[in-house]
Every structure is written in structure tokens, then in C-alpha cells.
C-alpha positions, 0 to 999 in steps of 0.5 A: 320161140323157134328154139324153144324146145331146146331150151333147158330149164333154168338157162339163162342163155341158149346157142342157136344157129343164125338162119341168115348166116350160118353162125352160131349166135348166143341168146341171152335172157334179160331176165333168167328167173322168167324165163323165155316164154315170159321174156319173148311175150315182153319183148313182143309186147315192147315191139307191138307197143313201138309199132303204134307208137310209129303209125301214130307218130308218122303223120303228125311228122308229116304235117309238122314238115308240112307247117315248117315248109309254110312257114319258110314260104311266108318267112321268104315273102316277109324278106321280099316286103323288107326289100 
């Protein structure tokens, strides 16, 4: 979005300078006949959706380690019985 005025009409890519390094690295659209507007709101749209995605993902992980650490505990003591 930085580059946008840059962007000739039509285009399909655009050489930009990388802010990190320096370089000149070249942004290719996914989808020429949209454009960089409606490719960049895709895109976004994309990350926003990943991003919740992962906060509603995380604590299920959490307690999904939290039951297969139960359960390791309840397998060693099974063990012990055994003995």
C-alpha cells in the first residue's frame, strides 16, 4: 500500500525498494485484472482471518498438552499397579 501511487495502471508487478535491506524486490499481483487495491484487501482480509483463527486455536493447544500430560501421569501409575 506504501507504493501504491506508483503503480501504473494495468501492471501486474511493481519493483519496490525493500525498507530492511535495501534491495530492490519485485511485487507481483496474484490477480493482475483486480488490481493492488483489491489484491492488498484480500490479502489482509486472509491475514485478519489466520489471526483469529490462531487466538482461538492457542488455548485449545494449551489444554489439549495439558490432558496428555494427565494422562502420561495416570498411564505411569497404571504402570506402577502393574509391578
Amino acid at each position: 500500500m506504501a507504493h501504491l501511487h506508483a503503480w501504473p495502471p494495468g501492471a501486474a508487478s511493481l519493483d519496490v525498494e525493500d525498507w530492511d535491506s535495501g534491495a530492490t524486490v519485485t511485487v507481483t499481483l496474484a490477480d493482475a485484472a483486480a488490481g493492488p487495491i483489491a489484491c492488498a484487501k484480500k490479502l489482509y482480509g486472509r491475514a485478519a482471518k489466520q489471526r483469529r483463527a490462531s487466538d482461538h486455536l492457542e488455548p485449545l493447544l494449551l489444554e489439549g498438552e495439558h490432558v496428555a500430560a494427565y494422562l502420561r501421569e495416570v498411564a505411569e501409575s497404571l504402570s506402577q499397579l502393574d509391578r
